[in-house]
N, C-alpha and C positions, 0 to 999 in steps of 0.2 A: 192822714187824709190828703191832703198835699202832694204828698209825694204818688199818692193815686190819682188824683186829678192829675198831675203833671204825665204820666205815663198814658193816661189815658188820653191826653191831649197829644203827644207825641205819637201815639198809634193812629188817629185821625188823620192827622198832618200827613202821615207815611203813605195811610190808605188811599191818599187823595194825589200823593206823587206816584204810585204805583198804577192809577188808573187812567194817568194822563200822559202822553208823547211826550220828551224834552223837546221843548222847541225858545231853546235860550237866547242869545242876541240878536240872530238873524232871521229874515222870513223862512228862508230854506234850510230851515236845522228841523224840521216836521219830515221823517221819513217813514215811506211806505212800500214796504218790500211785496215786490210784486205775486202773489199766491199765484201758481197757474199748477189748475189740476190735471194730474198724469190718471188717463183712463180711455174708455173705449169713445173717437173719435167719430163721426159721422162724415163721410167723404161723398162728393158728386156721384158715385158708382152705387151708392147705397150698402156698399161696404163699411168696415171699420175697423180700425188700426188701434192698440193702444201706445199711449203716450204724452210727451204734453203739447195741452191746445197753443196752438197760436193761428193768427190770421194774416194772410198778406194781398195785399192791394186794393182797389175801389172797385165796385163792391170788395169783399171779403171773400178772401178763398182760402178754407181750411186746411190744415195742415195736424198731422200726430207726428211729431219731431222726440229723437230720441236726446239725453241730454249727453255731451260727447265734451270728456274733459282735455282729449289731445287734439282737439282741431278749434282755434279762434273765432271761426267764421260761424255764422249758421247759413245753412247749403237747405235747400229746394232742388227738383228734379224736375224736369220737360217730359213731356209728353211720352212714350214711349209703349212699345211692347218688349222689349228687349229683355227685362228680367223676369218673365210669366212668358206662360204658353197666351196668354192676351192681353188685349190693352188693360182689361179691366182691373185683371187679377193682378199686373204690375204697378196699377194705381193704390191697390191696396197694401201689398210687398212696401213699396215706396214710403207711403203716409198721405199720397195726395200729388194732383199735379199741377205744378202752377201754370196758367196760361196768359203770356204776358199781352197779346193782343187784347184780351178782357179786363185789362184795366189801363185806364188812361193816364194813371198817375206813376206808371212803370217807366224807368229811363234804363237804355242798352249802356251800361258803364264800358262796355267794349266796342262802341262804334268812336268813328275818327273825332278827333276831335273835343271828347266828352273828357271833363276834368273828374279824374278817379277818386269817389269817397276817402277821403283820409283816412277813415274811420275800418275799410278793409285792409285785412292782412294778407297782405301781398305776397308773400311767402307762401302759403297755399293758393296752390295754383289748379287751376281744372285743366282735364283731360278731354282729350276725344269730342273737342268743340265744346264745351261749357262756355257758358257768357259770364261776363261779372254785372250783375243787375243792382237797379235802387226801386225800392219800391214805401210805401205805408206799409208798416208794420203794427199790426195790434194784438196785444196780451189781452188785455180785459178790456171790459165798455171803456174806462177812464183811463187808460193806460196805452199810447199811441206814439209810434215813432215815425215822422213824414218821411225823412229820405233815410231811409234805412237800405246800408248795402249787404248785401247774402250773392253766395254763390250759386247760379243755375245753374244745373249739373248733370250733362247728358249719361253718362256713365260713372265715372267714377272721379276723384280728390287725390291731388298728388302734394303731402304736407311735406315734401321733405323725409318724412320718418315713416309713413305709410302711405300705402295706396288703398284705396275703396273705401273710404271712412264709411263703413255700414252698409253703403245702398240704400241710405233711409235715409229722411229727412232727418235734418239733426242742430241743436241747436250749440253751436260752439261757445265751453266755458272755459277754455284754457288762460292763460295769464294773462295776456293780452285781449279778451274776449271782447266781441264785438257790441255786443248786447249791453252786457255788463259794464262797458266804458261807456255807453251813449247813453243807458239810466243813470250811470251815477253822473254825469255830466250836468243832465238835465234836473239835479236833483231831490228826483224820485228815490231813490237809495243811499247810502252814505258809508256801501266799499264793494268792491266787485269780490261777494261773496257770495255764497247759493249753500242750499239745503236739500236736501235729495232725500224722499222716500217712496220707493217703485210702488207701494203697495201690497197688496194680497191680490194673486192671481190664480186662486185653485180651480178645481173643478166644480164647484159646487157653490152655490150661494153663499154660505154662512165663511166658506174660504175664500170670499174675493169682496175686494176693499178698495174704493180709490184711494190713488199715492196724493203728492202735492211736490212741485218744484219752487222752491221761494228762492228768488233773485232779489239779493239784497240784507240775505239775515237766513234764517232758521224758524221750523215750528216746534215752539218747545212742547207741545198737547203731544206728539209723534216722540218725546222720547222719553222711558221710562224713569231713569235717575241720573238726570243731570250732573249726578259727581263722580259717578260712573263710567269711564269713557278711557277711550285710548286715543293718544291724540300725536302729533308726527309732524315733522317737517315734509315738505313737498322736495322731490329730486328733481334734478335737470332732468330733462328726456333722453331717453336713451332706451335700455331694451324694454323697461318699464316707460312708452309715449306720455302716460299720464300723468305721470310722476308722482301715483302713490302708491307708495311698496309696503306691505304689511307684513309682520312676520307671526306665525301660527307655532306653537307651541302643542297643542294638541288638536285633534280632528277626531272628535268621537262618532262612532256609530250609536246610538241610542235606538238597541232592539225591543221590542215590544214586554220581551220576557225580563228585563231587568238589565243585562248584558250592555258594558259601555264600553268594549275596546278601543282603543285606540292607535287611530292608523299610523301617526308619527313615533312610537312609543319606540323609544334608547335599546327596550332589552328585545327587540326582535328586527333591531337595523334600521330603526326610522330615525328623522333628525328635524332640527326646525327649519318650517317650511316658508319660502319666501314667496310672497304672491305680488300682484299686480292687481290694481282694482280698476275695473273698466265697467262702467254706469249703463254703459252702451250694448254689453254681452249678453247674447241670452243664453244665461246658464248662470247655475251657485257657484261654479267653482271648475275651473279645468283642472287637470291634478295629472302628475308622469301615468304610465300606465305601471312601467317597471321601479317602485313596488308598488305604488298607493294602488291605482285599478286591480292590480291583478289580487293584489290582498282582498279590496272591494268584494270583488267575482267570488273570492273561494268564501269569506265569510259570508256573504249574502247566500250561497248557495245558489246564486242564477245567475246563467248568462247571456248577455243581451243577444238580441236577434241581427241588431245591425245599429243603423244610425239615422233620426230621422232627419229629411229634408224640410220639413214643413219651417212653420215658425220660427219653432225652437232647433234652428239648425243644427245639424251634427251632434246635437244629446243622442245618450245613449236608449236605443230601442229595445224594449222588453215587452216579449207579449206578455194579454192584458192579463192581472192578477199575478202575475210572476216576480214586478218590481220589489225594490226592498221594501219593508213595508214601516220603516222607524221613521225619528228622526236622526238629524245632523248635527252636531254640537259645536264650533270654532272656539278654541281661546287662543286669544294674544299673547305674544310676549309682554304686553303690560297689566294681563290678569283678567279682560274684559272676556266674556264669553257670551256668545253668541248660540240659538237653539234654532235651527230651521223646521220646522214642523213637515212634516209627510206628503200635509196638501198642499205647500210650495215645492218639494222635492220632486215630486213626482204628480205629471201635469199629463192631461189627454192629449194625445199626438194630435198637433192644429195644421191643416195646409188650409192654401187657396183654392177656390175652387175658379173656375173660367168667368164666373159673372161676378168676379170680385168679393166672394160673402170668403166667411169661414166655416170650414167644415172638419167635424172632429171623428176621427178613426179609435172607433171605440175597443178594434180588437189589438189596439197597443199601446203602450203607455213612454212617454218620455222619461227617463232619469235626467235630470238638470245637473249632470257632471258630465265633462267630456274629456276622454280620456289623451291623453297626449301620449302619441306613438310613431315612430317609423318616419316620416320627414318632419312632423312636429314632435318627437320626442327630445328635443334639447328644448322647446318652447319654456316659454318663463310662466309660470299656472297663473291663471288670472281669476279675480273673483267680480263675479257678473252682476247683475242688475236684479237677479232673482234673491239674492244674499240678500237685497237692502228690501226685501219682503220683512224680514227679522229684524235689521238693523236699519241705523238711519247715520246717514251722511251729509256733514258741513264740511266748505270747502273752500278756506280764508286766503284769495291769490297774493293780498297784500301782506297779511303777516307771514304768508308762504305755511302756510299750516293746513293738515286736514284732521276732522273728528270725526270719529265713529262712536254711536252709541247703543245700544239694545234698543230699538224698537218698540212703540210700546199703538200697538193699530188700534185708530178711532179715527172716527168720522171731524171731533171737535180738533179745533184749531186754536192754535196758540201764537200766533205768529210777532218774534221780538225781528228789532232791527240793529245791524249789526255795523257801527261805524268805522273808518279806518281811523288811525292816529290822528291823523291830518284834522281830518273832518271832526272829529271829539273835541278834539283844541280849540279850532274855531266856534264849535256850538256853546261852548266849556262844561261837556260833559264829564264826570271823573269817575274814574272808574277803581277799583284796584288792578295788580298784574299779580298773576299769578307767576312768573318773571321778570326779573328787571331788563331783561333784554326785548319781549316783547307780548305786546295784545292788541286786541281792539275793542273796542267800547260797545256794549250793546245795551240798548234802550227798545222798551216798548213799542211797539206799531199801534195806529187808532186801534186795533182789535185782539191786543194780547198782553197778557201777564207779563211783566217783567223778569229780568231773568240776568245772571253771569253769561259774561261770553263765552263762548266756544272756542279759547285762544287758548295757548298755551305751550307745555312744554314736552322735548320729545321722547315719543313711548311710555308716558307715562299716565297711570291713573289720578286726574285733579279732582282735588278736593276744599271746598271751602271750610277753613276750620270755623266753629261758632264768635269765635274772637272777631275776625274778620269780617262775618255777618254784622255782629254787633258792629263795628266800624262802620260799616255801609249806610247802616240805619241811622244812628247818630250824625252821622254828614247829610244825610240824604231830608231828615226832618228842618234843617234849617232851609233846606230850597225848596222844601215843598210850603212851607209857609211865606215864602215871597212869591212864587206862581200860580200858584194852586188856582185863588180867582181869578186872575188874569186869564187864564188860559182855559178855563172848563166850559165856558161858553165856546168859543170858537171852537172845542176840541170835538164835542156832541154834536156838531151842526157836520164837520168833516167827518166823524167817523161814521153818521148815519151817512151821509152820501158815499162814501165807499163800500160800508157794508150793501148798501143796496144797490151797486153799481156790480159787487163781487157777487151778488145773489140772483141780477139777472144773466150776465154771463155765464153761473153753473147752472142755472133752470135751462140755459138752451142749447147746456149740453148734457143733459139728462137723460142719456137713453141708456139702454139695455137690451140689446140686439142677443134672442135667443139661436145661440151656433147649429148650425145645418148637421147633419149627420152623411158622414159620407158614404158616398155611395160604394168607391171600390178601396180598397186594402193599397195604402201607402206601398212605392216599391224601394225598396233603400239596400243601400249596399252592405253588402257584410261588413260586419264587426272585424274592425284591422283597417279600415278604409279611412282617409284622413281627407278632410275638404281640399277642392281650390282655392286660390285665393280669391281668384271672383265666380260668385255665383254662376251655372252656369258652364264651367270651366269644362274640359277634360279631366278626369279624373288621375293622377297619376300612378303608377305600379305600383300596388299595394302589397302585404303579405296578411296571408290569413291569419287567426287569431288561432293561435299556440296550443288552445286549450288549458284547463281547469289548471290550476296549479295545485301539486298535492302539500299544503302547508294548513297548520293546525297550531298557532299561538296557545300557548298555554295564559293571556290575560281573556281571552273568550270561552268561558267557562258559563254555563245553566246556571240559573238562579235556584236557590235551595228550595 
């Protein structure tokens, strides 16, 4: 009997540390990782961008910013027609356009005499007249940064390692990130880390989903099995800018009929595939053309019409009804496998139309793989922002690690916060390591389950054995019975004011702008044709497309 009361009173104790923030010796050990939801944007044109919200200046000028893990800075755009046939339709290309006359709280970081934000990384540098600005910056109602520096940007961003970072607004979370150093400063978060999941972007209702960017931690509701994961060291930059390189072990077709070939597969000349993950891409996946597309073509039986321009740049164009009609299956070299369903693979071809709206060309269809050929056939395959429809991405600058997990889409939130060493020590949060060389500590946010970090070690699938669990508990019930009342008053009084601070910020951005239907037929260039570097460009001497390859694997075989 005893020994049931006592278990009973230790499961209390637990319940009561699990529903509460650590906020141990000091006032600023309470962190709250910023949620900002990725979705369809309302801009001054009465257009709409998807991506995530942010606000800049007095009043507030909205902004859909993409999240970009090779550039530090986050960049805004001037006023322009330059990338649309009009102003309008460039405002919506863009995400928004800032106009600094309209706020008075905006300072020119590039007129004489002005002492340069410390806080911008100077190393990216603008082209073509770009200013360096300071302005108010706002994530959510409660969530504000006064002199906040970002880059205006008439054209295009020269990082060193690339030019044209997107032509969208974009928010920089590279290692240095600017965002991410001045919340964790302010200590609003506690490590410049972020959580990444684009969402569900189909064509139809029941296929489209908002995503969430959390600056500061992870939503553990967004991912399916926490012990399940492939997780990695971050590279220096180099031909991979972002520095995370995944390696693919197989690439399945998943056909309707049962049929799972696979595109890497040893006995018909494939190998493991090394990718680049880019947050910022729109596309699942670029892939060579010679073998992977061409295998694509001949097992699909169809071949694309061309490449569209709209949106989803340079995906492959298939008229309507003709695209593959499966899914996509990725597994890692650490065993994690990834499923892309049909209604993110293949997406209505979206352009601009001149008054800024969007308009969908319903007699072709995008494949969200772009094929790499001809002046990009050495390119390194990148896997784009459409992937993380399926899966979900954390991104540790400090322990230098990145996690990938299966995806798991809901509207509910789970949002933990994810400390660095530093900051652990000083709160004396403890955690275990899943290495002795390295982790980070993550603790509860006022509106989420508790949870293990996302840290760890490289290529491999972590797991907590039950032993270890039990450890956690066992340490964890003697601090929740010296906090627990301390801290549950003040905890309820904050986490209602945040909840209702994050719930009028999403009520006003709660639209759902039904897409225009276009009037005329997309004109796109033949298939064989490979982008400019910037939008816009001259196109360069292309070669047509080969035709069908006559090849017949014997693993693509009819289901009995």
């Amino acid at each position: 009997m005893m020994a049931g009361t006592g278990v009973t009173v230790m499961l209390l104790l637990l319940s009561l540390l699990l529903s509460i923030p650590i906020n141990a010796q000091k006032n600023n050990c309470s962190f709250a990782p910023v949620n900002l939801p990725i979705r369809l944007v309302g801009l001054p044109n009465q257009g709409f961008t998807r991506g995530a919200y942010l606000a800049m200046g007095t009043p507030r000028q909205n902004f859909s910013a993409l999240p970009m893990a090779d550039v530090n800075n986050t960049f805004l755009y001037h006023q322009d027609d330059k990338c649309q046939h009009t102003e309008a339709a460039c405002m919506t290309y863009r995400g928004g356009f800032f106009e600094p006359e309209n706020s008075p709280t905006y300072v020119n970081q590039s007129a004489p005499n002005v002492n340069l934000n410390p806080y911008f990384e100077s190393s990216e540098k603008l082209t073509d007249g770009g200013t360096l600005a300071q302005d108010k910056l706002t994530l959510l109602d409660n969530v504000t940064i006064s002199d906040f520096p970002f880059g205006l940007v008439n054209q295009s961003v020269n990082t060193g390692r690339l030019t044209n970072a997107a032509g969208i607004a974009s928010i920089g979370l590279g290692r240095n990130s600017t965002i991410l150093s001045l919340l964790k400063k302010a200590g609003t978060i506690g490590s410049k880390s972020y959580g990444f999941w684009w969402g569900q972007d189909g064509a139809t209702a029941p296929a489209r989903m908002n995503g969430n960017l959390v600056l500061g931690g992870y939503d553990r509701a967004k991912i399916k099995d926490m012990s399940n994961n492939h997780t990695d060291r971050l590279t220096a930059p180099g031909t991979c800018t972002q520095g995370m390189l995944i390696t693919f072990t197989e690439i399945k077709l998943n056909f309707p009929n049962g049929s799972e070939p696979n595109l890497l597969d040893q006995f018909i000349g494939g190998y493991n595939l090394q990718a680049c993950i880019c947050t910022s891409c729109a596309m699942v996946m670029s892939m060579p053309l010679d073998p992977y597309f061409s295998r694509w073509v001949d097992w699909t039986e169809a071949v694309p019409v061309g490449r569209s321009v709209g949106i989803n740049f340079f995906t492959m164009l298939y008229a309507g009804g003709e695209a593959y009609q499966g899914d996509l299956t990725f597994t890692t070299d650490a065993g994690l496998s990834i499923r892309i369903p049909n209604s993110q693979l293949v997406l209505p071809d979206l352009t601009i139309a001149d008054d800024g709206s969007i308009a969908t060309n319903t007699s072709v269809q995008d494949l969200m793989i772009y094929s790499l050929q001809d002046v990009n056939k050495n390119d390194m395959p990148r896997i784009g922002r459409y992937f993380f429809t399926s899966a979900y991405l954390h991104v540790n600058n400090e322990a230098n690690t990145y996690t990938i997990w299966e995806a798991s889409p809901t509207t509910n939130t789970d949002v933990v916060a994810v400390l660095d060493d530093d900051v652990a020590k000083e709160c004396n949060v403890v955690q275990p390591k899943a290495t002795p060389a390295e982790s980070s500590a993550s603790v509860p946010s006022s509106t989420s389950s508790p949870t293990g970090s996302p840290s760890p070690s490289s290529s491999t699938s972590n797991k907590l054995t039950a032993g270890a669990i039990a450890g956690i508990i066992v340490g964890s019930v003697a601090v929740a019975g010296l906090i627990a009342v301390l801290l549950w008053r003040g905890h309820s009084r904050r986490k209602q004011e945040r909840a209702d601070a994050a719930a009028q910020a999403n009520a006003a951005l709660d639209v759902s702008p039904p897409y225009q239907e276009a009037v005329h037929t997309t004109m796109v260039e033949m298939f064989g044709h490979e982008p400019p570097e910037v939008k816009g460009s001259v196109l360069p001497p292309q070669e047509l497309w080969p035709g069908r390859q006559k090849y017949e694997p014997d693993v693509h075989e009819l289901g009995a």
